[in-house]
BALOBA-1460 file (C-alpha; in Angstrom, 3 decimals):
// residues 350
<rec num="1" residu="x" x="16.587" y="41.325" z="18.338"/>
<rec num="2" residu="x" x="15.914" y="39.183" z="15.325"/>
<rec num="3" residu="x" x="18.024" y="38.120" z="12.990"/>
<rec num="4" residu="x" x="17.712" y="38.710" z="9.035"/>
<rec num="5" residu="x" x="17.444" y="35.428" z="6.628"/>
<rec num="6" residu="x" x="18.137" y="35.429" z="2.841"/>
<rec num="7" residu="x" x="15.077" y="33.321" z="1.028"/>
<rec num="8" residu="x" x="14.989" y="32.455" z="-2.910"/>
<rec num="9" residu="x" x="11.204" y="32.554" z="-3.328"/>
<rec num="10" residu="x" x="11.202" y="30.297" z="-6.606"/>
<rec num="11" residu="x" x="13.574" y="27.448" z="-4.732"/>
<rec num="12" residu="x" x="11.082" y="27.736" z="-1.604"/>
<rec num="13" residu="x" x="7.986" y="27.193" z="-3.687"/>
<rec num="14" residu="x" x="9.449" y="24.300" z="-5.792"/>
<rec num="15" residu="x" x="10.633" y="22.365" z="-2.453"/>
<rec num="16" residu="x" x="7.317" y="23.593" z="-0.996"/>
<rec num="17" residu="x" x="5.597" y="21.646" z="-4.216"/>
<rec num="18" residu="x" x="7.813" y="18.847" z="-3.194"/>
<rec num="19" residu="x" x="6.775" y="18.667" z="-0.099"/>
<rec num="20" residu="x" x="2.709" y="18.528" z="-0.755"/>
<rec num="21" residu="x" x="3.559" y="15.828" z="-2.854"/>
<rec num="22" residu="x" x="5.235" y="13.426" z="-0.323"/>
<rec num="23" residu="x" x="3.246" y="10.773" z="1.321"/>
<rec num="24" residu="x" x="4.245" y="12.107" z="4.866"/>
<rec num="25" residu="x" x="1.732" y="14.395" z="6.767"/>
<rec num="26" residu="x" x="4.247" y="16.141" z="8.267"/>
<rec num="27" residu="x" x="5.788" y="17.246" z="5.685"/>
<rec num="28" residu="x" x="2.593" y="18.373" z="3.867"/>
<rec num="29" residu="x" x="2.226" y="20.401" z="6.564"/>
<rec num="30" residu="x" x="5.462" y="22.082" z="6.242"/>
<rec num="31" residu="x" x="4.939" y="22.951" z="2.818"/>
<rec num="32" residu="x" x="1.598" y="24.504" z="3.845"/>
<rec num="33" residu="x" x="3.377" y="26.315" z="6.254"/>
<rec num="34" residu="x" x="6.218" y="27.211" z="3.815"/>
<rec num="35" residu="x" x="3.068" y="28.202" z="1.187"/>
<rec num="36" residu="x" x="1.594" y="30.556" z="3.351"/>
<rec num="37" residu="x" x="4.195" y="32.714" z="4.318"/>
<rec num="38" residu="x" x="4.783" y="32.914" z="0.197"/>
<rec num="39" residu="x" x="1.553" y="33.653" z="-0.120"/>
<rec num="40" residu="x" x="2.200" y="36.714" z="2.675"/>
<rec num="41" residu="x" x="4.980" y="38.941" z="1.162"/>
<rec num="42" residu="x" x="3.605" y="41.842" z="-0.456"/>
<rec num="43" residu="x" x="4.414" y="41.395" z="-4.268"/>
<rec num="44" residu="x" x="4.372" y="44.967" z="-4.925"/>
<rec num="45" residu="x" x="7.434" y="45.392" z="-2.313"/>
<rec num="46" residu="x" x="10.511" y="47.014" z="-3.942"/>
<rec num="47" residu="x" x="12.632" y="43.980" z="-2.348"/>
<rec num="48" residu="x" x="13.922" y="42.105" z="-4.928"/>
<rec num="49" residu="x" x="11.694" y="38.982" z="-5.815"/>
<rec num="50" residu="x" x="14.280" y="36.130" z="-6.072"/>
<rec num="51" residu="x" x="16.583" y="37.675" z="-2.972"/>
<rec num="52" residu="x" x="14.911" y="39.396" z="-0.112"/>
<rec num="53" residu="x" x="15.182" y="39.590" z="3.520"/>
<rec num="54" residu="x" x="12.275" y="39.304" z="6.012"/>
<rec num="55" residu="x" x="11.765" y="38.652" z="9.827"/>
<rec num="56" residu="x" x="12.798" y="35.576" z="11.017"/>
<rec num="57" residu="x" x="9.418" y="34.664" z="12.231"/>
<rec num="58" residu="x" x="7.780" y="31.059" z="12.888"/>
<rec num="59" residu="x" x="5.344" y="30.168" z="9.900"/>
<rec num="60" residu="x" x="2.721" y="29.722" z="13.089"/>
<rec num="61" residu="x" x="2.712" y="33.644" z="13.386"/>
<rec num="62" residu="x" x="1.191" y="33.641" z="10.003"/>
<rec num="63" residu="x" x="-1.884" y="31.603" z="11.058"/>
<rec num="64" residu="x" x="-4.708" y="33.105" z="13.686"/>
<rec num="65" residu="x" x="-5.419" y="28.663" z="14.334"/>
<rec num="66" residu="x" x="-3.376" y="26.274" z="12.885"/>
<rec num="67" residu="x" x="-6.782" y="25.097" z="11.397"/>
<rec num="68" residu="x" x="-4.868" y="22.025" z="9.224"/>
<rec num="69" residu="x" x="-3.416" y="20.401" z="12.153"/>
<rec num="70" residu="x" x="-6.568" y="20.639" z="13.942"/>
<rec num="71" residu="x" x="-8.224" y="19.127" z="11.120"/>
<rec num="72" residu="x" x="-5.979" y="16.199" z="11.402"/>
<rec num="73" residu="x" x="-6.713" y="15.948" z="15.234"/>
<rec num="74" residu="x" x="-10.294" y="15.886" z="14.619"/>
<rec num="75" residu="x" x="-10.009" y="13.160" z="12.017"/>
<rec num="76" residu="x" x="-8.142" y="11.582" z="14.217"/>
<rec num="77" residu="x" x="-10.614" y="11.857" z="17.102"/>
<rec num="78" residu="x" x="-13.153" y="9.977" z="14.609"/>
<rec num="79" residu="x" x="-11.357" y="6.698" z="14.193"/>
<rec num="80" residu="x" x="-10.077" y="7.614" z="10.574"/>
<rec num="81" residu="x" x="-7.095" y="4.869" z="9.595"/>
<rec num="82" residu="x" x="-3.808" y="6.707" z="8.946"/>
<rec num="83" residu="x" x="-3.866" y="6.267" z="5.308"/>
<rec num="84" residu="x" x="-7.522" y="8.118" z="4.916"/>
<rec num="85" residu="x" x="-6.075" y="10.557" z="7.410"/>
<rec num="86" residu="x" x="-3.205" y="11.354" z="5.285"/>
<rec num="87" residu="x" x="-5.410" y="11.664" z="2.010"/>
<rec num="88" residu="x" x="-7.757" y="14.122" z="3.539"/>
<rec num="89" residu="x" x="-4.980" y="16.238" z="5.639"/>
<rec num="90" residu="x" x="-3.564" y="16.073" z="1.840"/>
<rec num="91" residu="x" x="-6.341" y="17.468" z="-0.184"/>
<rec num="92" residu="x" x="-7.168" y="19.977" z="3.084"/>
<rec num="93" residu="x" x="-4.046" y="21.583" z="2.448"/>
<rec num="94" residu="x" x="-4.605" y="21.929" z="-1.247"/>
<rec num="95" residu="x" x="-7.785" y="23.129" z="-0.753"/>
<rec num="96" residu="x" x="-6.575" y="25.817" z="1.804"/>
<rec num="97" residu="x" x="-3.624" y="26.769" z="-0.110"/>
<rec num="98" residu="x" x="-6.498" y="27.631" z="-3.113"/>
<rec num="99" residu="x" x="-8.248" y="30.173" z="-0.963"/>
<rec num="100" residu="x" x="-4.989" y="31.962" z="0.289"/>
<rec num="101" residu="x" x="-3.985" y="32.186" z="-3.121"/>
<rec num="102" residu="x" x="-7.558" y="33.242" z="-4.304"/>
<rec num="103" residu="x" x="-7.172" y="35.798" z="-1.331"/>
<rec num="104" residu="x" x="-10.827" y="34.213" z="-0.202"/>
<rec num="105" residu="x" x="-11.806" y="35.487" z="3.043"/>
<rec num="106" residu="x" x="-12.584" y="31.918" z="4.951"/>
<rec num="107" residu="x" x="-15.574" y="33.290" z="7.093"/>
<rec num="108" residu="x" x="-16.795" y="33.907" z="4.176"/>
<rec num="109" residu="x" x="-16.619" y="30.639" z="2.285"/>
<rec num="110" residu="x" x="-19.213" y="30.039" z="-0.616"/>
<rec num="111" residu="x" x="-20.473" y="27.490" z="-2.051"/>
<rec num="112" residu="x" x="-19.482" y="28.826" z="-5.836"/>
<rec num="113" residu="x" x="-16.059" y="28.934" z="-4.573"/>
<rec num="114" residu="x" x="-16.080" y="25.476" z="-3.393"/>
<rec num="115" residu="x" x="-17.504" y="24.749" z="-7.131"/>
<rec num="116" residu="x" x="-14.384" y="27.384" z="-8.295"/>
<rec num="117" residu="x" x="-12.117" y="25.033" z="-6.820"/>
<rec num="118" residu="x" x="-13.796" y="21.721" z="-7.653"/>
<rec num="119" residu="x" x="-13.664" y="22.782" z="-11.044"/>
<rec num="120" residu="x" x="-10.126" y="23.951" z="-10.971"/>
<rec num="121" residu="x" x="-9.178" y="20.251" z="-9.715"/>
<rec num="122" residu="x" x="-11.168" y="18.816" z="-12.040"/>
<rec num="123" residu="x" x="-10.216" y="20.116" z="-15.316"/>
<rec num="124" residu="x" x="-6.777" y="18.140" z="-15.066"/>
<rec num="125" residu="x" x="-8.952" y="15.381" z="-16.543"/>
<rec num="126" residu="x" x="-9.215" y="13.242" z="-13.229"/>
<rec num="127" residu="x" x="-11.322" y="9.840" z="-13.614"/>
<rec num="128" residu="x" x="-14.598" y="10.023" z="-12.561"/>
<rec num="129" residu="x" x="-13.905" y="7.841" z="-9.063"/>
<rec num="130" residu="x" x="-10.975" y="10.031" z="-8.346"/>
<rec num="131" residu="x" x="-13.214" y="13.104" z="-8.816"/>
<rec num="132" residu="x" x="-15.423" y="11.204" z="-6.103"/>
<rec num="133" residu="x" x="-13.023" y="10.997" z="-3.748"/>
<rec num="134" residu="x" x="-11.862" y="14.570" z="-4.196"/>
<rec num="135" residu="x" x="-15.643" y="15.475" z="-3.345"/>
<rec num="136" residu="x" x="-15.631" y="13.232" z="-0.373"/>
<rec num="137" residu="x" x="-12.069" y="14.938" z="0.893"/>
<rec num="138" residu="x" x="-13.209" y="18.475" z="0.529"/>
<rec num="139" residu="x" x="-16.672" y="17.849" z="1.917"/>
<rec num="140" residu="x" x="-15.159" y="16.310" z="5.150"/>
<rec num="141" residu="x" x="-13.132" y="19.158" z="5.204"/>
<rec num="142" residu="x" x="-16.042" y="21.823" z="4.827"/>
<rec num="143" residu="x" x="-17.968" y="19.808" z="7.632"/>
<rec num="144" residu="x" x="-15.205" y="20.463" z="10.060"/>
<rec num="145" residu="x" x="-15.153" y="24.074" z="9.379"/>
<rec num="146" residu="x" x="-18.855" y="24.102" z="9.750"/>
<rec num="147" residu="x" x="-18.286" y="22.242" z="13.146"/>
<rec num="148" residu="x" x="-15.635" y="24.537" z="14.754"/>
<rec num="149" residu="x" x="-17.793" y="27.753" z="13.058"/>
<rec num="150" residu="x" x="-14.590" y="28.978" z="10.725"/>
<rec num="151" residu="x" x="-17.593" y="28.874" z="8.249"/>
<rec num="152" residu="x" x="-20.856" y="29.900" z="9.373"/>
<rec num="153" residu="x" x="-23.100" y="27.903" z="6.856"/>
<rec num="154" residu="x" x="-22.803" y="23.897" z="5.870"/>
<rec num="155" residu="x" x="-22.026" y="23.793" z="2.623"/>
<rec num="156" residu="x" x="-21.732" y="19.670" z="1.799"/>
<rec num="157" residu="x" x="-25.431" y="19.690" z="0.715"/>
<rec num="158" residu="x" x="-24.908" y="21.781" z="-1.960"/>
<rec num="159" residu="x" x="-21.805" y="19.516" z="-3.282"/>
<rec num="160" residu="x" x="-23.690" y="16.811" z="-5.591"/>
<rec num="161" residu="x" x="-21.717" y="13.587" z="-5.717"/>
<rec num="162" residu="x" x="-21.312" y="12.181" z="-8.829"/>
<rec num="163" residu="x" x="-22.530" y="8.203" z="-9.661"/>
<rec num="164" residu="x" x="-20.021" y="6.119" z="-8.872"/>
<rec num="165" residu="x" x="-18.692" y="4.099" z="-11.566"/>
<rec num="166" residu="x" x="-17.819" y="0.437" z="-11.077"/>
<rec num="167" residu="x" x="-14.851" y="-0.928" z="-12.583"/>
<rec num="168" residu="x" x="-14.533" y="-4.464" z="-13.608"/>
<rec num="169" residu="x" x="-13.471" y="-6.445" z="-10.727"/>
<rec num="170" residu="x" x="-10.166" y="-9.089" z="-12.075"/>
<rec num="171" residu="x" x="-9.863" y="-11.654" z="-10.604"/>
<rec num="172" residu="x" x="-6.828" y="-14.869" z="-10.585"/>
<rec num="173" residu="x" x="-7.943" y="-17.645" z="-11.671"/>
<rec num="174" residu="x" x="-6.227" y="-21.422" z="-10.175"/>
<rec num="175" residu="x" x="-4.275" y="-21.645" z="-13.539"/>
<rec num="176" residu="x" x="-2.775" y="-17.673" z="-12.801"/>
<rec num="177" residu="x" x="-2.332" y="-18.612" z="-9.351"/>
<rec num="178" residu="x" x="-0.207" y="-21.466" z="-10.390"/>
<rec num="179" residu="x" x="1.592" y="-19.189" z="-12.996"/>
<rec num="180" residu="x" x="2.731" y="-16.337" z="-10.688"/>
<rec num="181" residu="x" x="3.796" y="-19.637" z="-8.586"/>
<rec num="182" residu="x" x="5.831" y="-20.944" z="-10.732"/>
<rec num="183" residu="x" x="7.577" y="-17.789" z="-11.838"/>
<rec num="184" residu="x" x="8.137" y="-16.839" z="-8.148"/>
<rec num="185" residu="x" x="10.173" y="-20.114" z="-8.081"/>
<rec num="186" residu="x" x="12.194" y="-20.151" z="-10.658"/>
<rec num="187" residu="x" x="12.610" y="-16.085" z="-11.437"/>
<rec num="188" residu="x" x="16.464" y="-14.940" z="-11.289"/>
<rec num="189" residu="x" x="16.735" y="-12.839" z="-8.022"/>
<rec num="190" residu="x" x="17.882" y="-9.072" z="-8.406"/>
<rec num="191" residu="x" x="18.820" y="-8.988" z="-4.947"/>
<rec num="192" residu="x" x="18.580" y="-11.856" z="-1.937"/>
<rec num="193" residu="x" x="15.554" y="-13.290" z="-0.456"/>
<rec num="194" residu="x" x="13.583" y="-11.071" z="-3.528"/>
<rec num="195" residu="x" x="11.322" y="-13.835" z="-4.278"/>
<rec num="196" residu="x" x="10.667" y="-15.158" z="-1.000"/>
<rec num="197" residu="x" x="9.572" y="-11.932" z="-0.074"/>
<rec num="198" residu="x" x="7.422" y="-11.252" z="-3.234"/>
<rec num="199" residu="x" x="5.834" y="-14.346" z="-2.991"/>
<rec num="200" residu="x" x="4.888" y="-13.382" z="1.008"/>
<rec num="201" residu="x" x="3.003" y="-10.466" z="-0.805"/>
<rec num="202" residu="x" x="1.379" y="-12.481" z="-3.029"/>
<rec num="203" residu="x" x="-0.013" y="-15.011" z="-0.505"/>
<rec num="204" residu="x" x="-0.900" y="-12.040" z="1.726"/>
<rec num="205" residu="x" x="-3.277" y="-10.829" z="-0.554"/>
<rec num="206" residu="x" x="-4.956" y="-14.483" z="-1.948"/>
<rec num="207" residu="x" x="-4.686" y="-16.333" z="0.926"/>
<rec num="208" residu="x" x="-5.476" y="-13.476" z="3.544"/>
<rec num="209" residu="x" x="-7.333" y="-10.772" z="1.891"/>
<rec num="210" residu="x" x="-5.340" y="-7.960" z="3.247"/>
<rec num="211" residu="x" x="-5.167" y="-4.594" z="1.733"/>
<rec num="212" residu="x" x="-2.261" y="-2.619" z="-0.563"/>
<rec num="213" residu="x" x="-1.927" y="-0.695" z="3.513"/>
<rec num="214" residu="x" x="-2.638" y="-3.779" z="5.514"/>
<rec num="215" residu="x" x="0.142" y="-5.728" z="3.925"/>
<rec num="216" residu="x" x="2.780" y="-2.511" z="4.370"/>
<rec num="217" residu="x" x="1.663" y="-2.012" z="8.282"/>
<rec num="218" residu="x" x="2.217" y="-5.804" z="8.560"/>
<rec num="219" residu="x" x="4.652" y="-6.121" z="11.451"/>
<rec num="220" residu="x" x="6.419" y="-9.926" z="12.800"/>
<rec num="221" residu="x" x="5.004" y="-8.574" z="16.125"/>
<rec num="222" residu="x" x="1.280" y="-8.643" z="14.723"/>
<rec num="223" residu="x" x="2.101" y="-12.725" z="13.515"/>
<rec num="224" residu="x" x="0.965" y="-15.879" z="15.899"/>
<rec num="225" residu="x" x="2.877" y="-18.539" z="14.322"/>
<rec num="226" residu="x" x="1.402" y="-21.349" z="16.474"/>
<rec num="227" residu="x" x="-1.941" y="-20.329" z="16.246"/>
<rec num="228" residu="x" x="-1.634" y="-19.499" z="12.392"/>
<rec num="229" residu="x" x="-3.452" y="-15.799" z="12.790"/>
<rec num="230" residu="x" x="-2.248" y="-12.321" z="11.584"/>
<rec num="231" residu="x" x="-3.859" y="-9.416" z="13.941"/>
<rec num="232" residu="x" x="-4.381" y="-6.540" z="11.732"/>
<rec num="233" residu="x" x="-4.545" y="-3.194" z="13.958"/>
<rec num="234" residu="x" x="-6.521" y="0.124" z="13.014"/>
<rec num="235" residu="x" x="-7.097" y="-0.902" z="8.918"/>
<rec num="236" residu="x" x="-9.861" y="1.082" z="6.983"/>
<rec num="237" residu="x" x="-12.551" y="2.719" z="9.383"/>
<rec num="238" residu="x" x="-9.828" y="1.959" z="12.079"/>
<rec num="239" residu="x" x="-11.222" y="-1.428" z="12.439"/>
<rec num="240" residu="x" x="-9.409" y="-4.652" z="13.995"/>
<rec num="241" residu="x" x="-9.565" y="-7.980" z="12.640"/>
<rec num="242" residu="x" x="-7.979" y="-11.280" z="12.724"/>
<rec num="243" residu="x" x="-7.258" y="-13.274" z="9.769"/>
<rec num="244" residu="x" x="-5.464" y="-17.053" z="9.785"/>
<rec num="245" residu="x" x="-2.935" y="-17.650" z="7.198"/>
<rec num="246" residu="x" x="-1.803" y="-21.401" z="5.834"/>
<rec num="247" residu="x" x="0.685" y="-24.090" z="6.045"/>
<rec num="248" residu="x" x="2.520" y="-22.370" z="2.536"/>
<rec num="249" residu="x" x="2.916" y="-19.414" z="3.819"/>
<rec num="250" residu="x" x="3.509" y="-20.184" z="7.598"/>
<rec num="251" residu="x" x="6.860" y="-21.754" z="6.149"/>
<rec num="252" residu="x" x="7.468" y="-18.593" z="3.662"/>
<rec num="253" residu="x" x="6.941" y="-16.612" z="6.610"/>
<rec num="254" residu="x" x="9.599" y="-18.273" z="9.124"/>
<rec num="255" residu="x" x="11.916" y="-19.200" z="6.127"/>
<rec num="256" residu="x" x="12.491" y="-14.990" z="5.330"/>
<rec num="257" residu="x" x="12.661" y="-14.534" z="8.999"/>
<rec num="258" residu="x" x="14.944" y="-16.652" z="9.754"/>
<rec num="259" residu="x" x="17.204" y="-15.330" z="6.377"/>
<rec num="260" residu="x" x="16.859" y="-11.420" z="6.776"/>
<rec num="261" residu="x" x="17.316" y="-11.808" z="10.957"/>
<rec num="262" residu="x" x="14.541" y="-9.220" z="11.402"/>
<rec num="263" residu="x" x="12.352" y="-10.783" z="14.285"/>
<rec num="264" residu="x" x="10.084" y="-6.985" z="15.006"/>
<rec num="265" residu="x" x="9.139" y="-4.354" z="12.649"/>
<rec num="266" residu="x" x="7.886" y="-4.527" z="9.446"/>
<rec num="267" residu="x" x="7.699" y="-8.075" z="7.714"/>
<rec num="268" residu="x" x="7.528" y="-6.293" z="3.804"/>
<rec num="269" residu="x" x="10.408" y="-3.979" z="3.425"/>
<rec num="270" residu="x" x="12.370" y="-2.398" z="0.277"/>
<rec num="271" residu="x" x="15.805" y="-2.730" z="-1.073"/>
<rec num="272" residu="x" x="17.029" y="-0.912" z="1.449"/>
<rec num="273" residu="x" x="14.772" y="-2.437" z="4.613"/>
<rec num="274" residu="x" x="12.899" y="-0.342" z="5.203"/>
<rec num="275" residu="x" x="9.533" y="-0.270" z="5.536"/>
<rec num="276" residu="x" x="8.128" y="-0.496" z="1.625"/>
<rec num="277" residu="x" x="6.310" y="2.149" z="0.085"/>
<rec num="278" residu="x" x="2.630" y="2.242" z="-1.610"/>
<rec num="279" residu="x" x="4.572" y="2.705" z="-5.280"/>
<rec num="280" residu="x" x="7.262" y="0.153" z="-4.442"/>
<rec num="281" residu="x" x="4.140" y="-2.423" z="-3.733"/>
<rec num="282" residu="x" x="2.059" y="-1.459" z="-6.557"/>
<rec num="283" residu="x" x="5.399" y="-1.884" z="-9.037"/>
<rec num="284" residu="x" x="6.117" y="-5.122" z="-7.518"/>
<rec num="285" residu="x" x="2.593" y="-6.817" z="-8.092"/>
<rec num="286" residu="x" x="2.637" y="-5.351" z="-11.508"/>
<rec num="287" residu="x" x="5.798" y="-6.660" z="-12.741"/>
<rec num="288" residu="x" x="4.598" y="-10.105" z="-10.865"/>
<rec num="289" residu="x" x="1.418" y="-10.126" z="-13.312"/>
<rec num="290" residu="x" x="3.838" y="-8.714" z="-16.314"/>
<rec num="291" residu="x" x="6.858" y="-10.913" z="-16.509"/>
<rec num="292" residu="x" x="4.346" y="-14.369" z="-15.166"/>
<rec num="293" residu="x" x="1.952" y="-13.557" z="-17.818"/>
<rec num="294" residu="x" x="-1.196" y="-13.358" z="-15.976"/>
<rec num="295" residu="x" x="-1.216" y="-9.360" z="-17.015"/>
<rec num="296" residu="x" x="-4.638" y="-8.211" z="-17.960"/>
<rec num="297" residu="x" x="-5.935" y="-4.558" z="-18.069"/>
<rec num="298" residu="x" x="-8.177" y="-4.382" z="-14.579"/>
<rec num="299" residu="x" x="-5.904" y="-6.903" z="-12.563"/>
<rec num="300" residu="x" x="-4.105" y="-4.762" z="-9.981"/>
<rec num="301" residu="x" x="-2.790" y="-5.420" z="-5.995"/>
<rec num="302" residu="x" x="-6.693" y="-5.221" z="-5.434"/>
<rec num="303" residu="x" x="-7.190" y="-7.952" z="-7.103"/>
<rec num="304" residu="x" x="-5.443" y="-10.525" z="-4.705"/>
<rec num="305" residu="x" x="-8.075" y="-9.836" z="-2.620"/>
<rec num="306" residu="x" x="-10.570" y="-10.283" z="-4.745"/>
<rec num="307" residu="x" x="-9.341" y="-13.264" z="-5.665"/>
<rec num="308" residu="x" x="-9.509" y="-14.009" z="-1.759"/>
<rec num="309" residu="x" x="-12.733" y="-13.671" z="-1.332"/>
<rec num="310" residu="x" x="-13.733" y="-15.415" z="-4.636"/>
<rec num="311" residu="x" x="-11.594" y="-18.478" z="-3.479"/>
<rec num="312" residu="x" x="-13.782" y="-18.604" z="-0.028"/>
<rec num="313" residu="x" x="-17.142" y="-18.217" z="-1.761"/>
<rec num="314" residu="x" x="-16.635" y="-20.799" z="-3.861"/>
<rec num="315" residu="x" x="-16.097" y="-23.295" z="-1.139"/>
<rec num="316" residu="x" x="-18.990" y="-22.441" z="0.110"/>
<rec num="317" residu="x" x="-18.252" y="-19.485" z="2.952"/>
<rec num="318" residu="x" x="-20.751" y="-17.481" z="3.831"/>
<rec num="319" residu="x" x="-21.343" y="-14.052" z="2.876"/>
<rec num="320" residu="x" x="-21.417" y="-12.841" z="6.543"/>
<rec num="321" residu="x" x="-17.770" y="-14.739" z="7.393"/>
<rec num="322" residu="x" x="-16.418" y="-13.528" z="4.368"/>
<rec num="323" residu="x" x="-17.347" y="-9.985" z="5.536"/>
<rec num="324" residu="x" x="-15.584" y="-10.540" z="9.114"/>
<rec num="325" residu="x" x="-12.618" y="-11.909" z="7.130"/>
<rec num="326" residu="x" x="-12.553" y="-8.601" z="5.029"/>
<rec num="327" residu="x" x="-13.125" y="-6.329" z="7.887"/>
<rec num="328" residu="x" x="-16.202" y="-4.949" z="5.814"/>
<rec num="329" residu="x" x="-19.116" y="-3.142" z="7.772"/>
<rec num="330" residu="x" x="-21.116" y="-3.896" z="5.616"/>
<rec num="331" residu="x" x="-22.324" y="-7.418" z="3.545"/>
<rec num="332" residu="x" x="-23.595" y="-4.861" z="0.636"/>
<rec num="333" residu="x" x="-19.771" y="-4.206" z="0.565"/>
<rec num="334" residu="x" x="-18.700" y="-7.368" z="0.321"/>
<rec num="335" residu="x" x="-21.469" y="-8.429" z="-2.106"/>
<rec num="336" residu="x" x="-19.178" y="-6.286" z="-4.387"/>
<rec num="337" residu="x" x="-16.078" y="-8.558" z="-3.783"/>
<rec num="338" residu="x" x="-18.483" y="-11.613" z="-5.173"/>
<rec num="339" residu="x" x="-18.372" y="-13.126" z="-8.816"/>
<rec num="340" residu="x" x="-21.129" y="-15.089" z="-9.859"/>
<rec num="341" residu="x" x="-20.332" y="-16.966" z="-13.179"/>
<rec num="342" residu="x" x="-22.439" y="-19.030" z="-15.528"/>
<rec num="343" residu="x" x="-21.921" y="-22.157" z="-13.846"/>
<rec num="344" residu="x" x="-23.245" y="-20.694" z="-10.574"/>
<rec num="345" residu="x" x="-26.349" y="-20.213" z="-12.330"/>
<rec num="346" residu="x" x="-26.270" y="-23.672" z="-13.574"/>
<rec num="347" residu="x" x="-25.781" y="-24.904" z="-10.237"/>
<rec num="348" residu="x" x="-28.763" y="-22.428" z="-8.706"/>
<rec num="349" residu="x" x="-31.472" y="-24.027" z="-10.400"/>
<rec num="350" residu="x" x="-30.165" y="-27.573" z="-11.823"/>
């Protein structure tokens, strides 16, 4: 017999909202879930809208496949990193909450309402390279239904992708560098160990080139102390690479070990240790550039690798090594990671 449940629609949809907004995958999958049985209650019913009772049924009824966590599976199956993984099982969700909502048939998918919902997304004023990315999500997405034959037409050549535009690359130069040193030494501490562990960030990203991601998987377990090396595991294009770290922050490195007492698990954790958040990162380098005044408008947590790779071109590393160092697959990638200045000109030809 089952058993009757009182639901406030507008509560469920605004925790539902929450829930496609949180960086967990899981839990955008529970809002999809929550979503679509929403998206299933008659709205002509004489039940009243903001108290009703239904079945107490499991959202999976709802679905014929659970076609999102397949998606993730499959993405999964291709060697995606987690962090593209989540992005894409993100904007899948979106885009299959749009064609319940639309009451779009899915075997019969078109390609005007792909551009229906492409334009939808991007009349919130998105930048142009966000709008890229959205593209490159929900063509992925349409290539997987084309693949398992929910659609029964490939619709990704139809979807034109717009010109990438290429932002001006910041880099630190040595005097910065020697700012954001100084204020890292000699900044009041909100909290204990705050600058040791800011300034582990900050020679993460210009002494080791790792990624905003790379520097939050970062576990002590991935660290060879004796033979100087970090072993980064599955980054972008779930790719492996090893990358050697100095004598400055080999001592940072022990010195916060030894203080916090956390010998496994992440190295880079919040307030409240735990692991630290994309945000939490992001505010942290900012306020680093801010308060050492080294703030200018394109620097960002990208930059310290920039600055990375700038540092090892100029003494004279090649373009290939600096590529393995990156974990690029590519030297025209890298290439954009290089900044030739007047005086390397000079030195070309003089």
């Amino acid at each position: 017999m089952s058993k009757k449940v009182v639901l406030d629609i507008d509560n469920i949809k605004i925790e539902s909202n929450k829930l496609l907004n949180s960086l967990n995958d899981e839990a955008s999958i529970n809002a999809y879930y929550l979503l679509k049985n929403i998206a299933s209650i008659n709205d002509n019913s004489s039940i009243s809208r903001n108290n009703f009772e239904c079945e107490d049924i499991s959202p999976l009824d709802y679905l014929e496949k659970d076609i999102i966590e397949e998606y993730r599976i499959y993405l999964k199956s291709h060697n995606k990193s987690n962090s593209t993984i989540k992005d894409y099982v993100n904007e899948s969700i979106k885009f299959y909450q749009y064609i319940i909502e639309k009451k779009i048939s899915i075997n019969v998918l078109g390609i005007a309402d792909v551009e229906n919902y492409l334009s939808t997304r991007n009349s919130k004023k998105i930048s142009n390279n966000t709008y890229i990315k959205l593209i490159n999500c929900t063509r992925s997405f349409l290539k997987f239904l084309f693949s398992r034959e929910y659609i029964n037409k490939d619709l990704t050549s139809s979807i034109k992708i717009p010109t990438k535009v290429e932002s001006i690359k910041e880099v630190l130069s040595d005097i910065d560098i020697q700012k954001v040193k100084n204020y890292l030494e000699d900044r009041k501490e909100k909290y204990k160990f705050e600058n040791r562990r800011d300034s582990i960030i900050f020679y993460l990203g210009i002494d080791c080139g790792l990624r905003r991601q790379e520097i939050i998987n970062l576990n002590w377990e991935d660290i060879k102390f004796n033979e100087e090396q970090l072993s980064i595991r599955k980054s972008k294009g779930g790719r492996n690479r090893i990358v050697y770290f100095n004598s400055a922050l080999r001592e940072y490195l022990y010195s916060y070990r030894k203080v916090t007492g956390k010998y496994n698990g992440a190295v880079v954790r919040g307030v409240r240790g735990k692991r630290i958040t994309k945000c939490s990162l992001q505010d942290i380098v900012s306020r680093i550039f801010k308060e050492s005044k080294t703030n200018r408008k394109n620097l960002t947590i990208h930059s310290l690798r920039h600055t990375y790779a700038e540092r090892l071109r100029r003494r004279g590393t090649d373009i290939s090594t600096i590529s393995k160092l990156l974990g690029h697959s590519s030297l025209e990638t890298t290439a954009v990671y290089l900044h030739s200045n007047k005086d390397d000109f000079k030195r070309a030809v003089l």
